[in-house]
N, C-alpha and C positions, 0 to 999 in steps of 0.2 A: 796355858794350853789353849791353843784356839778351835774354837766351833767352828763344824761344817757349817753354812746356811741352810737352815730347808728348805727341801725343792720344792719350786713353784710348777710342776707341773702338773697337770688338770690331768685326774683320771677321764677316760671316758667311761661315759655309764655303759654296765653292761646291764642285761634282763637276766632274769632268776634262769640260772643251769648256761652262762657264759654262751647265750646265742645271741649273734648280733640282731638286732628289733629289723633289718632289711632284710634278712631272711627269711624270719618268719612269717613276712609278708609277701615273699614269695611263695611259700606254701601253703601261703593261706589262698592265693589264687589258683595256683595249681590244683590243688582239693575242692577249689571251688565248682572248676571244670571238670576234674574228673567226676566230680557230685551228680552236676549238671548233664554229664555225657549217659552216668549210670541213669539218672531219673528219666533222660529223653529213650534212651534203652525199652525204658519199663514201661512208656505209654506206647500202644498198639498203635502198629501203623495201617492209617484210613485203609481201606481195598481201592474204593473208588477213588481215592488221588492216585493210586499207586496204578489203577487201569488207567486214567487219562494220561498219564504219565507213560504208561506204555503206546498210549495212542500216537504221543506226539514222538516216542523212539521210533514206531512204524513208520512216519513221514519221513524222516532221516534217516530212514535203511538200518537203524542201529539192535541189530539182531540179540547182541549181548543183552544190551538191557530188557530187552522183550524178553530173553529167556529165564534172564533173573527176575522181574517181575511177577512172570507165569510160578516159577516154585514159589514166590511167597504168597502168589496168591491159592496157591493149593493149602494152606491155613483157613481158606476160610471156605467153608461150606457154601454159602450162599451167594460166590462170586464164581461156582461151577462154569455155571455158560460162558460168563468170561475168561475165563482160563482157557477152556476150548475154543473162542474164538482166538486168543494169541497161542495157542498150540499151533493152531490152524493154519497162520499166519507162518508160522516157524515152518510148517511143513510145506507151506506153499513154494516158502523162496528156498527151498531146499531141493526143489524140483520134484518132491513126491505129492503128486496133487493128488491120488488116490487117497491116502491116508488122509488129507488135509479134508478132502468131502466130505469123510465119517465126521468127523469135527465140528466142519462151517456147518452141517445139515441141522447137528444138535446145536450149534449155538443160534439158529435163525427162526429156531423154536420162541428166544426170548422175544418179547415185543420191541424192547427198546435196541436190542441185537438186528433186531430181525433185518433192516435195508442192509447195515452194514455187511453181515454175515452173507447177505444174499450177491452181491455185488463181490464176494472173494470167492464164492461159490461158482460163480459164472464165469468168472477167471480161471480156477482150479478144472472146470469141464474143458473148456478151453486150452488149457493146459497140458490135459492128459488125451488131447483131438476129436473128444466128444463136443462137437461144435453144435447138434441139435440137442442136445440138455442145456448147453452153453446158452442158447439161445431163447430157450422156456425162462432160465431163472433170469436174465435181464427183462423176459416179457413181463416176469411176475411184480417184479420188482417196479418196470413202468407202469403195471395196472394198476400196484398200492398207491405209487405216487408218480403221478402224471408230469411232473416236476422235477424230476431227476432226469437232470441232460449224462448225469456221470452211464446212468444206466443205456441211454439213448445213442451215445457215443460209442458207447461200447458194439451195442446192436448193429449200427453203420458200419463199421470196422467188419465183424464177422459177418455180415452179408456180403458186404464186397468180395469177401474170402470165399464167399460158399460160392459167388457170381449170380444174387439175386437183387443185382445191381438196382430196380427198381424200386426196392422197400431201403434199400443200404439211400438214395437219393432224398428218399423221402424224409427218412429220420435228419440227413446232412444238413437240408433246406430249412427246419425246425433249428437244430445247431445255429446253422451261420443267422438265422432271423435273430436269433436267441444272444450273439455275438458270444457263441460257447468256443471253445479253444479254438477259435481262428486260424490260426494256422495251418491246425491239424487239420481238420471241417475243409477249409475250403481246396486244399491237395488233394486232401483223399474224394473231394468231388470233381476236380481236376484232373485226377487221372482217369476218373471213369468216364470224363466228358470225351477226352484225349484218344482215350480206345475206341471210342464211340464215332469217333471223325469230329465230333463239334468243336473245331479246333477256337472257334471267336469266342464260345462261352471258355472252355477251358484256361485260354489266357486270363481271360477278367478273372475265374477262381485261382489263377495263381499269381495275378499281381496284387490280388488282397491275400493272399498266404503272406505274401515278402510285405508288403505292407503295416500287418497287421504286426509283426516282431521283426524288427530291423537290423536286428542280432543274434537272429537266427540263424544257429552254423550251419545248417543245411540250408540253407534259403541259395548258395551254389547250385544246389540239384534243383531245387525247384526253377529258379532263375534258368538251367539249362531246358528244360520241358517249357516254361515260358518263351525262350526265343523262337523255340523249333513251332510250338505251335501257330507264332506270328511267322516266323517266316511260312508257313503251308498257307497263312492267308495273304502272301504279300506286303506285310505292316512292316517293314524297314523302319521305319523312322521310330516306329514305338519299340521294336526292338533293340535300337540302338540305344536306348537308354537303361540296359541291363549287362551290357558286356562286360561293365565292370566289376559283376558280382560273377562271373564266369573265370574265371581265373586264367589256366592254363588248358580250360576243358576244350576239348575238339569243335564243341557248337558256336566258340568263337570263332577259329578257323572257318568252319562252313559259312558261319554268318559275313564276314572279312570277303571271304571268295566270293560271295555274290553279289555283296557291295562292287568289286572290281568288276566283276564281269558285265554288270546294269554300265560302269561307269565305259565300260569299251575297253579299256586300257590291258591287252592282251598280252604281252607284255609281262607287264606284272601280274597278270593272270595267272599264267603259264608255271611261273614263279608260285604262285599259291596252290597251285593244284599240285603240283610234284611233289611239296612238303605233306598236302593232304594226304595222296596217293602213297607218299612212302611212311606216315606218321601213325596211318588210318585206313590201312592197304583193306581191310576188312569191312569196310563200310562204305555201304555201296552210294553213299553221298558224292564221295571222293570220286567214283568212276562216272554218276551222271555229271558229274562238273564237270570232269575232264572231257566227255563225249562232247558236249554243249560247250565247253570253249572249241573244240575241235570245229562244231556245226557252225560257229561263230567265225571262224576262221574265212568258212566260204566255197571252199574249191573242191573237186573232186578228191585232187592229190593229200591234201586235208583231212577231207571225211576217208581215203580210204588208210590212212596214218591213224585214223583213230579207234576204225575198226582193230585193224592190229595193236594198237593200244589196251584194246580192251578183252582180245581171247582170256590172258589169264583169268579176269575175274568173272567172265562167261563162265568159266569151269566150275567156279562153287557158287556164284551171287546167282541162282540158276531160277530165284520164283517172284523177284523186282522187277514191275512193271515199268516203273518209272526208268529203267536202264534201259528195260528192251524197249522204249517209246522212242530213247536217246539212238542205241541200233540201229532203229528204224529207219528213222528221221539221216544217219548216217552212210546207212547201204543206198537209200536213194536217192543223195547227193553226188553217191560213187559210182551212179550207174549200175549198182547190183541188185537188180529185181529180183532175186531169188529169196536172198537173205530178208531184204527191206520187206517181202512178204510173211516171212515166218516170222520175223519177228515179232510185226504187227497180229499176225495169229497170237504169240503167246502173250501181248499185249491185251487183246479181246479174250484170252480165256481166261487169263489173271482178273480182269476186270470183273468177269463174269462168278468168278468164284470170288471175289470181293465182295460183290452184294450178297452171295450165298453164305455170306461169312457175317456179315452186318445182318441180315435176317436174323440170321441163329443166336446169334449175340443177344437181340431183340426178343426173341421167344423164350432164350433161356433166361434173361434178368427179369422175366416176370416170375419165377418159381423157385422154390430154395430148395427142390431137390431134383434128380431126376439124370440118371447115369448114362444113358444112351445120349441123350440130348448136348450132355456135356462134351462125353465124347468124340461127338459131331463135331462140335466149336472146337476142340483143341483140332483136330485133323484138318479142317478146314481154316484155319491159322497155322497150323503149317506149311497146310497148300500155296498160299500166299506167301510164305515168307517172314512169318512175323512168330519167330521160333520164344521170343520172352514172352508174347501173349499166350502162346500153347504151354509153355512150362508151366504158367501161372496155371492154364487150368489141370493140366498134369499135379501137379502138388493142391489143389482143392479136389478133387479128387481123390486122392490118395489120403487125402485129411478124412474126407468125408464119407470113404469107404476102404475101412482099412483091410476087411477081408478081401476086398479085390486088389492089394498092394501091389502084389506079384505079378499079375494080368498090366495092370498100367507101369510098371516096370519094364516090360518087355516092348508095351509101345513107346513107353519116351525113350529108346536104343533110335527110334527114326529122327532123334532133335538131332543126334550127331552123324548121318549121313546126308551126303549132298543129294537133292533127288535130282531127278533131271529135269529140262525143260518140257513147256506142255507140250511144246514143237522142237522137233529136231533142226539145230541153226546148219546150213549149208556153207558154212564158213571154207573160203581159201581151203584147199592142202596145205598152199605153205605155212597159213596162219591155224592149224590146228596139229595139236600133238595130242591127241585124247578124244576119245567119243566121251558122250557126256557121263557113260555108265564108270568108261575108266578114272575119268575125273574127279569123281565121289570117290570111287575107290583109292587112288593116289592121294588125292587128298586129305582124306580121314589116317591115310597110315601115317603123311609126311608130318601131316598138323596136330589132329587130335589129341590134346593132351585127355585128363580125368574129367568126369564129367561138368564139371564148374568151368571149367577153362577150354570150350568147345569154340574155336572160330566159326562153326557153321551157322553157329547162332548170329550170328551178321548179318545173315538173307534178310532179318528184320527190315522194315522199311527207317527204322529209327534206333539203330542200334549206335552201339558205342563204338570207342575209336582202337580199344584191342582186343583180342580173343576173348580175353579173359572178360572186360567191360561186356564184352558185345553178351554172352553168357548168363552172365549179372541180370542184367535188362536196367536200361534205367530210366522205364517208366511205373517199376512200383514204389508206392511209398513202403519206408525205411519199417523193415519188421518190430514187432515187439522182440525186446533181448530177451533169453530164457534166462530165468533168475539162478545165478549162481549160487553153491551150497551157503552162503551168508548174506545173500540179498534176501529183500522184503518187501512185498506187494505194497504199493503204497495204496491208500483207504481212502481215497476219496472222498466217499459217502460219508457225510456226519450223522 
């Protein structure tokens, strides 16, 4: 009988209770972790990493972590004020700044709280249109520390607003020395040069705005307030080296058209003014250009072509000096000395209420308050013409006294009707279809849309190229956005 062999085959070793030895090495890592997650569990998390931590969610808008933050730090007794400064912070960008006040007041109590707190406090007044408490807590704040441009900045911004354009200049001048947000600094000095007539300074502050960030997405708008201002001083040639940041906006148009018209080439003039006139029907750019290629033209038959060119917009552009100059200059090449007189009337009275209008300007940006005086300025930038400077102070205003809301409601109703002229124009019969009363009148029913979207705001000497644009105005700088219910004021102040 033959034997099997015995088999040569090699057990493998097993461990005591048949588990393989790689298993248990995995559980032993596993266990290790979970060990490690239980013991990092059990030690207390810092307060103050876990507030700098919120500091740096506030720079990033990141609302959730702010609010997670804030409950765990309601654990700790002693990190009170800082809790209520990121409460505060949650209610600021939630757009309830009232509640957020109670808050920032108590957390500005702390010493090491105290700029931060005081600078969201100044936001939050600001916030809910208390602009003179707005403007105490950024004083307070510059008199602890002389050194905070974040506070100073702020200051400049809400003077401009209130229109005490003097001390708003002062604090800018200290900014741009300071080479503090450039950008911002030298626009918002820019525009208040701009309103002011200083058209030479104003450019040089808006070629160092573009300058200063070269990728700046509005550096468009500012670029467009830089052309307009060289062209009012004649600087083509330093103009032309901006059109490229102007896009498709209308101030290249204008800029283009007066390039042709210097070069003679009428022609192609005629050409540019039509597209202006049908692109930019509102803007009373487009009708001096067309008068002035007309004057350019030469002839009676000419100038009296372009009188009848220009009835329509005689009808609402009714308080532009610079048109009725064009008028002018065109009834008396036509042999019409009736008209070529009244025009030059409403010429000299516009003028005269120009300088009554820069007076006022002048006496009000010495003062941060004073309602009559204000008053004055927006009515008399109306008078002229320049319906976005009156809105502007219509809406400071209304900021700055909200129990008289109602009362300045009822006069900004005058930004959307045409007024008439200072002089009645004795235009043709046959080139009139409207006195100037019917005029406004037709024209506010045919046009006026909601109050944003008003064409009469065009009268502006600098308006835009459509109703709506013209409405807008686009000589202020770009508003603060109001914080959305999960936006966050960002902290500046360290």
């Amino acid at each position: 009988m033959s034997k099997q062999p015995a088999s040569k085959t090699n057990l493998k070793p097993r461990v005591s209770g048949g588990v393989p030895w790689w298993i248990l090495g995995i559980m032993a890592v596993l266990g290790a972790g979970i060990i490690f997650g239980l013991v990092k569990r059990s030690i207390p998390e810092d307060p103050a990493q876990l507030f700098e931590q919120a500091l740096v969610a506030t720079d990033k808008q990141d609302a959730d972590s702010i609010r997670s933050i804030a409950e765990k730090l309601a654990a700790y007794p002693e990190f009170a004020n800082e809790k209520k400064l990121l409460d505060g912070i949650l209610q600021l960008g939630s757009s309830r700044p009232l509640k957020a006040i109670v808050l920032l007041k108590e957390a500005s109590e702390e010493p090491e709280l105290r700029e931060k707190s005081l600078m969201l406090l100044g936001n939050a007044y600001a916030q809910s249109e208390n602009l003179q408490k707005s403007v105490e807590t950024f004083e307070t704040v510059l008199k602890e520390n002389k050194d905070s441009n974040d506070a100073r900045f702020r200051l400049a911004s809400i003077y401009k607003e209130m229109l005490a354009l003097d001390l708003s200049l002062s604090h800018l001048e200290t900014l741009i020395t300071a080479e503090y947000k450039l950008p911002e600094s030298c626009r918002m000095r820019g525009d208040i040069l701009f309103d002011r007539r200083q058209f030479s300074e104003a450019a040089n502050d808006y070629e160092a705005a573009i300058g200063a960030d070269k990728n700046n997405p509005i550096n468009s708008m500012i670029a467009e307030r830089l052309v307009q201002s060289l062209l009012k001083i004649s600087d083509m040639k330093r103009a032309e080296q901006y059109l490229a940041l102007l896009d498709q906006s209308p101030a290249k148009g204008f800029f283009e058209a007066e390039q042709i018209l210097q070069s003679g080439d009428l022609t192609k003039m005629g050409v540019a003014v039509e597209s202006l006139r049908k692109n930019a029907s509102f803007d009373p750019r487009s009708h001096v250009l067309y008068g002035r290629l007309k004057l350019k033209e030469g002839t009676a038959e000419k100038a009296a072509e372009g009188i009848a060119g220009l009835r329509a917009s005689l009808e609402f552009l009714t308080r532009n000096a610079e048109l009725f100059q064009v008028l002018a200059d065109l009834a008396k090449l036509a042999g019409n000395e009736d008209l070529s007189m009244a025009a030059q009337q409403n010429v000299d009275q516009l003028q005269a209420l120009d300088k009554e209008f820069l007076n006022q300007l002048t006496a009000v940006s010495k003062t941060q308050d004073g309602y009559e005086e204000r008053l004055k300025l927006a009515q008399l930038s109306l008078d002229i013409g320049q319906l976005e400077f009156s809105t502007q102070v219509y809406q400071s205003l209304t900021n700055a006294y909200p129990d008289k809301a109602q009362e300045i409601a009822v006069l900004k109703e005058q930004l959307y009707t045409v007024l008439p002229p200072m002089v009645a124009l004795p235009l043709p019969a046959e080139q009139k279809n409207a006195t100037p009363s019917e005029a406004a009148t037709e024209t506010k029913e045919a046009t006026t849309p909601p109050p944003a979207t008003t064409p009469e705001a065009a009268t502006n000497p600098e308006p835009a190229s459509t109703p709506e644009a013209a409405s807008k105005g686009s000589d202020q700088p770009a508003a603060e956005p109001t914080p959305s219910a999960e936006s966050v004021p960002a902290t500046d102040a360290k």
